[in-house]
BADONU-620894 format. One record per residue (C-alpha): residue number from 1; residue in one letter; x, y, z. Coordinates in nm, 2 decimals. Last residue first. Layout:
N
(rec NUM A (X Y Z))
...
// end
This chain:
249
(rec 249 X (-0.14 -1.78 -3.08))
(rec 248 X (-0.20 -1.56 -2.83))
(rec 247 X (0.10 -1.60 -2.63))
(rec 246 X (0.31 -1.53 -2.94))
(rec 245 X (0.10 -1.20 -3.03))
(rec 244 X (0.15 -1.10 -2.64))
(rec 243 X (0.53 -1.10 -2.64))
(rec 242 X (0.55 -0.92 -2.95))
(rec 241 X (0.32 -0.65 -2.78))
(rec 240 X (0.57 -0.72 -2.50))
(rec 239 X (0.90 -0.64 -2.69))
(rec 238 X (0.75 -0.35 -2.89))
(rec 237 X (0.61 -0.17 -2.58))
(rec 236 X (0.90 -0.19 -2.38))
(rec 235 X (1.11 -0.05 -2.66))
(rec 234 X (0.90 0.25 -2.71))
(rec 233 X (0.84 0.31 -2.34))
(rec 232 X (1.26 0.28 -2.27))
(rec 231 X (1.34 0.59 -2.54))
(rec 230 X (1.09 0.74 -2.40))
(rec 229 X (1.21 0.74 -2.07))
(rec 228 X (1.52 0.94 -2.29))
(rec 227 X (1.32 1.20 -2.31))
(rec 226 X (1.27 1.27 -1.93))
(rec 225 X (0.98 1.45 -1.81))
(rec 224 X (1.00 1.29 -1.47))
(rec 223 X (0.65 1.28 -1.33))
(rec 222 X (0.48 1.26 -1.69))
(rec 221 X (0.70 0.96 -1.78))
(rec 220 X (0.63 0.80 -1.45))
(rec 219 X (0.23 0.80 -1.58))
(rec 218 X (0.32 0.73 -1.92))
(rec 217 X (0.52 0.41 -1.78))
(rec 216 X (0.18 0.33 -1.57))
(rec 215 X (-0.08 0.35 -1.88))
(rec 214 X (0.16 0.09 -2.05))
(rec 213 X (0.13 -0.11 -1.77))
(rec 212 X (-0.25 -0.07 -1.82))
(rec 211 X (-0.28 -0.15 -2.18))
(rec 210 X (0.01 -0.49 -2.14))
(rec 209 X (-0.20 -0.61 -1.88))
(rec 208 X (-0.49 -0.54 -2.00))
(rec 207 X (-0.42 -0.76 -2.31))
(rec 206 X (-0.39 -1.05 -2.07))
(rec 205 X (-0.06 -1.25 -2.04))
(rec 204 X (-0.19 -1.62 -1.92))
(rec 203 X (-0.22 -1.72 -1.58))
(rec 202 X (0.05 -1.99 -1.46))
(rec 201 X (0.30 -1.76 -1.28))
(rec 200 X (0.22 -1.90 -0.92))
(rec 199 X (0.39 -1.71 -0.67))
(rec 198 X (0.50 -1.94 -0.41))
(rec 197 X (0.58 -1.65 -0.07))
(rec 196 X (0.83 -1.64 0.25))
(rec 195 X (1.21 -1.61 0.03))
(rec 194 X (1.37 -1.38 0.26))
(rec 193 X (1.60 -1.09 0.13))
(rec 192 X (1.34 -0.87 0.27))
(rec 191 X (1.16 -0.60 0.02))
(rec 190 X (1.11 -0.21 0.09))
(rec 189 X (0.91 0.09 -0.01))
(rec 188 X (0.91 0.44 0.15))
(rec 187 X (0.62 0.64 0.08))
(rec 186 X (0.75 0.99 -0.10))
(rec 185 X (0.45 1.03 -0.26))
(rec 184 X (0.58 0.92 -0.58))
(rec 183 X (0.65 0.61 -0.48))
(rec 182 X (0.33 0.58 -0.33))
(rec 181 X (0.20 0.60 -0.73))
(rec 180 X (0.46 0.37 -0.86))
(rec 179 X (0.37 0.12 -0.57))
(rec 178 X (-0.04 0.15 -0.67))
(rec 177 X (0.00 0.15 -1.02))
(rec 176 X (0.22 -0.18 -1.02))
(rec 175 X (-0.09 -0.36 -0.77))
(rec 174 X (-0.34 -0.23 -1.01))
(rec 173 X (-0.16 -0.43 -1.31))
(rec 172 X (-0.50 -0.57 -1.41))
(rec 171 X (-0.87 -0.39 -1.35))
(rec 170 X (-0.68 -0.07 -1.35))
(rec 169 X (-0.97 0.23 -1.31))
(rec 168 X (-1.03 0.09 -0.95))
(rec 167 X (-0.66 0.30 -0.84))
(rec 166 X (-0.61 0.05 -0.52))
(rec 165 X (-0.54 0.21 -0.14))
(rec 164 X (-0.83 0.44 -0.17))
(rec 163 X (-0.69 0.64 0.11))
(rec 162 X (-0.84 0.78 0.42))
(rec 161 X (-0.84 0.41 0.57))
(rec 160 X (-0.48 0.41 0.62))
(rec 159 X (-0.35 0.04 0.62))
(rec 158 X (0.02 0.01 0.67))
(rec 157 X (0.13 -0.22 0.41))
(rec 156 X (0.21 -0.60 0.38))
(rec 155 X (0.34 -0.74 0.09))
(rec 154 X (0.39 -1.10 -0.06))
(rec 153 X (0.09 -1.16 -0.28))
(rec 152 X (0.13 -0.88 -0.49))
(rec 151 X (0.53 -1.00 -0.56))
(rec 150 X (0.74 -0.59 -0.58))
(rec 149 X (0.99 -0.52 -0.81))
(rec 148 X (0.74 -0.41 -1.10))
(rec 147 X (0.95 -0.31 -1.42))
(rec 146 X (1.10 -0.04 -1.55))
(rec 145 X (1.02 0.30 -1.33))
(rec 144 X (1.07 0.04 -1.02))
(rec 143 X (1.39 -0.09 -1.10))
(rec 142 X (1.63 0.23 -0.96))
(rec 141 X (1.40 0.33 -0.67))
(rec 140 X (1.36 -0.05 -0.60))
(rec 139 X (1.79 0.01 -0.54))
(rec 138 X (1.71 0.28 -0.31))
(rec 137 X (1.45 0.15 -0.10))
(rec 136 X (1.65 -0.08 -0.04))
(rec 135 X (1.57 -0.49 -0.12))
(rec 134 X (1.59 -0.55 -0.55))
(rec 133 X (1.44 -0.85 -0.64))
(rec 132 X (1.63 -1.20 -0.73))
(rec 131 X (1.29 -1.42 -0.73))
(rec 130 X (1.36 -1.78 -0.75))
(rec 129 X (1.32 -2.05 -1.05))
(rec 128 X (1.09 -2.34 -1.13))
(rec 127 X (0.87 -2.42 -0.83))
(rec 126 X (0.63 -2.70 -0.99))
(rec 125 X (0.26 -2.65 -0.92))
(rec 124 X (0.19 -2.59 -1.32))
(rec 123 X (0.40 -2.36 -1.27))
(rec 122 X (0.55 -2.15 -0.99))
(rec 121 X (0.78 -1.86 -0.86))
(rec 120 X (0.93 -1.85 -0.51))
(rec 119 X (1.02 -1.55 -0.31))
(rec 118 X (1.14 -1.23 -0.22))
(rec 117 X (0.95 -1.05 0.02))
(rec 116 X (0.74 -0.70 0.04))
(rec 115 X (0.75 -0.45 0.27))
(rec 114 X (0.53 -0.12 0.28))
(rec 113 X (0.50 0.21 0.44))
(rec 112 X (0.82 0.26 0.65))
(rec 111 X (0.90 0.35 0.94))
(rec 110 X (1.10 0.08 1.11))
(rec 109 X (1.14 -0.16 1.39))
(rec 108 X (0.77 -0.20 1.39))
(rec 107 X (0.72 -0.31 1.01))
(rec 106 X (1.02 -0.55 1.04))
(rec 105 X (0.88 -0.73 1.32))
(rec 104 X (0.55 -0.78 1.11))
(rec 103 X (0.72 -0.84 0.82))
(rec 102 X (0.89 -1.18 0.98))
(rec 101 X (0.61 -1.24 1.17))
(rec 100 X (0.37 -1.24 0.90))
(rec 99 X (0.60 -1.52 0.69))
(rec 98 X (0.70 -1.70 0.94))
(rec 97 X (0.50 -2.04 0.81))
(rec 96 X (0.58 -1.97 0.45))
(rec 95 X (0.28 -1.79 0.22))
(rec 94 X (0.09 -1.98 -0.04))
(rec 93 X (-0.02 -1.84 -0.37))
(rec 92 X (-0.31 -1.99 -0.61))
(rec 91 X (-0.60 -1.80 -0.41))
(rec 90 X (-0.40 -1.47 -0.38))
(rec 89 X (-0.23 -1.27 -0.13))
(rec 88 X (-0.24 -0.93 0.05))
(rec 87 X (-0.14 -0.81 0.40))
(rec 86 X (-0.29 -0.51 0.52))
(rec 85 X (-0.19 -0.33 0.88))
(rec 84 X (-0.32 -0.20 1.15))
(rec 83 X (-0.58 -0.44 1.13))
(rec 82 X (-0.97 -0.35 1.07))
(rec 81 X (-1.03 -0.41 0.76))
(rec 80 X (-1.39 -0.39 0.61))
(rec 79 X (-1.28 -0.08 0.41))
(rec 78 X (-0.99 -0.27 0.29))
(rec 77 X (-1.18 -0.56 0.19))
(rec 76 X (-1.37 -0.33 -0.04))
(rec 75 X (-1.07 -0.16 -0.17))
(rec 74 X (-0.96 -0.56 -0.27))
(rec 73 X (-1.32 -0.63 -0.41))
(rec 72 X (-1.32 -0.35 -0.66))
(rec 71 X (-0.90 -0.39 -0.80))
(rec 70 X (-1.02 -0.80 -0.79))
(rec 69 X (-1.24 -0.78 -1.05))
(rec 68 X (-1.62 -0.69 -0.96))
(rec 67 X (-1.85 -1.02 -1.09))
(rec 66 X (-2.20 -1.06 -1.00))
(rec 65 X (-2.37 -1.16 -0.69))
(rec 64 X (-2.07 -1.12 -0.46))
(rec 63 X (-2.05 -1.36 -0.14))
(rec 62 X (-1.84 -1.21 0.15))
(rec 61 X (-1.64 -1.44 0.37))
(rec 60 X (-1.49 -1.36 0.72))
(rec 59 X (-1.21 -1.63 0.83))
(rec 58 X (-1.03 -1.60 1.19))
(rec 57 X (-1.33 -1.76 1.32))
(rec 56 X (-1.20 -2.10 1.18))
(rec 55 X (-1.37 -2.41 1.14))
(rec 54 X (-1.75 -2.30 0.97))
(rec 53 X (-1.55 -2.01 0.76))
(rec 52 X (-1.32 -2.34 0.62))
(rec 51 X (-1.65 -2.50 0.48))
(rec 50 X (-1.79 -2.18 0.33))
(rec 49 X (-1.46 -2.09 0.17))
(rec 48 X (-1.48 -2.47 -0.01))
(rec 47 X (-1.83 -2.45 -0.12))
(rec 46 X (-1.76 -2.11 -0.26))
(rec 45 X (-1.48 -2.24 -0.44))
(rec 44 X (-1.66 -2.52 -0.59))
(rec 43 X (-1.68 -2.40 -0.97))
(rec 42 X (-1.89 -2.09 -1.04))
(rec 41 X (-1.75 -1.83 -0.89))
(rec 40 X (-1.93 -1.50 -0.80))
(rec 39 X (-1.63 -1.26 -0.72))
(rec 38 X (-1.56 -1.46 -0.36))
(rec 37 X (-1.44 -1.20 -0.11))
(rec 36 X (-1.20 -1.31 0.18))
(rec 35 X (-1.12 -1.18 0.49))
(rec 34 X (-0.81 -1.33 0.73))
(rec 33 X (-0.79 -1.12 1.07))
(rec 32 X (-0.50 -1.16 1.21))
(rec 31 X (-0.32 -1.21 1.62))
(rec 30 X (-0.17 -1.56 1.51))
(rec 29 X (0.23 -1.52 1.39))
(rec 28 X (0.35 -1.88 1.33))
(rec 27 X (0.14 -1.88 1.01))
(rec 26 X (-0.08 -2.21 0.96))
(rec 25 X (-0.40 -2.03 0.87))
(rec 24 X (-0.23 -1.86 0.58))
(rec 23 X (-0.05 -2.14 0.44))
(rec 22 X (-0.40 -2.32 0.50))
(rec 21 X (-0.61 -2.07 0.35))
(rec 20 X (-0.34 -2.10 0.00))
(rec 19 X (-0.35 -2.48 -0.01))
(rec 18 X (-0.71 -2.49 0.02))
(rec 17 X (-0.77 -2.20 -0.26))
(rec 16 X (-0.59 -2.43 -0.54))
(rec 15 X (-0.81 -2.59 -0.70))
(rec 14 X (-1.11 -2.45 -0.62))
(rec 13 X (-1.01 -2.08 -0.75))
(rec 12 X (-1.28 -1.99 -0.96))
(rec 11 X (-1.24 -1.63 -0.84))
(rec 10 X (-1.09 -1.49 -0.54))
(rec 9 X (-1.05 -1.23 -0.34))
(rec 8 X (-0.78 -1.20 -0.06))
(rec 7 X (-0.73 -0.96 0.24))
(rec 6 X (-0.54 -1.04 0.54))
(rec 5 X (-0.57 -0.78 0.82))
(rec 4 X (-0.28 -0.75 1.07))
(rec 3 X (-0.30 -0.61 1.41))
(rec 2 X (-0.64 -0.76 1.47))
(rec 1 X (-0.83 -0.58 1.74))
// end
């Protein structure tokens, strides 16, 4: 048995996907699982996925026939897991060679639920800045009701089966839902100081992005029934509907 499931769908990722399965298939750590859904592309990705399932038995594929979004196929993967443990990344992200081993270790020397990683950020394949993100669970504690302190593509979580791990309602932002939502549950949340993941930053601000965060901060504002959280909604929303008009055009 795996301990450590890694769970990535994809679409229309052939230009990037090889880079990513190979950071994955390179890790220093080895006993995985690596599963991978496709969400009916229709460039060469599936081409690719097929040829790299043929070389390594590490690699499960599953072929959808129509399009899920990623919150769908990523609670599927989940059900097919079998690890102890979930890591996540994406078809444009690469992990560092330690990168499993690293949390991994972590993860048994202490109870928590999840770790995440600092890292690297990317454009148009050119790292252009570092992550500074906050490490304690106190200090995320402090960030989290304002912006997302965790990368998606650098965590690894204890996999409980009972849970629908992703809300499927959030299409975009599900990953933000999900940490504000353990939060809450009293699931303790860490990052390393180690840089182990390229986050690529290329994709566009989508319009559900900006709807589903702002579904998130109503959600927090609900739990603590603090005016002034208004006060931080209201601005938060101006700033990044701005933000969205300017990307638009």
């Amino acid at each position: 048995m795996p301990n450590i499931s890694v769970v990535m769908s994809v679409f229309n990722e052939e230009k990037n996907i090889s880079k990513c399965i190979e950071s994955v298939l390179k890790q220093s750590f080895r006993n995985y699982e690596f599963l991978i859904f496709d969400d009916n592309s229709d460039d060469g990705t599936k081409k690719i996925l097929k040829k790299y399932r043929k070389k390594n038995k590490k690699i499960k594929c599953y072929f959808s026939k129509k399009n899920l979004g990623l919150t769908k196929a990523l609670n599927f993967l989940i059900k097919k897991s079998k690890g102890k443990y979930i890591a996540r990344i994406d078809g444009d992200d690469s992990w560092l060679r330690h990168k499993l081993k690293i949390q991994f270790d972590f993860m048994k020397k202490n109870k928590i639920f999840l770790v995440g990683t600092n890292g690297y950020y990317k454009k148009n394949n050119k790292v252009i800045k570092k992550s500074n993100l906050p490490l304690s669970f106190d200090d995320i504690k402090n960030k989290i009701f304002y912006y997302n302190p965790i990368i998606h593509s650098s965590v690894l979580f204890k996999n409980d089966k009972k849970l629908k791990f992703y809300d499927e309602s959030f299409t975009k932002c599900q990953d933000y839902n999900a940490w504000v939502k353990y939060y809450f549950k009293n699931k303790v949340i860490q990052n390393l100081p180690n840089y182990l993941v390229t986050h690529s930053i290329d994709k566009k601000y989508h319009i559900l992005t900006l709807i589903n965060t702002f579904k998130v901060k109503l959600f927090i504002f609900r739990k603590l029934n603090e005016t002034s959280y208004l006060f931080h909604i209201f601005w938060w929303t101006l700033v990044n509907s701005f933000k969205f008009i300017i990307n638009v055009k």
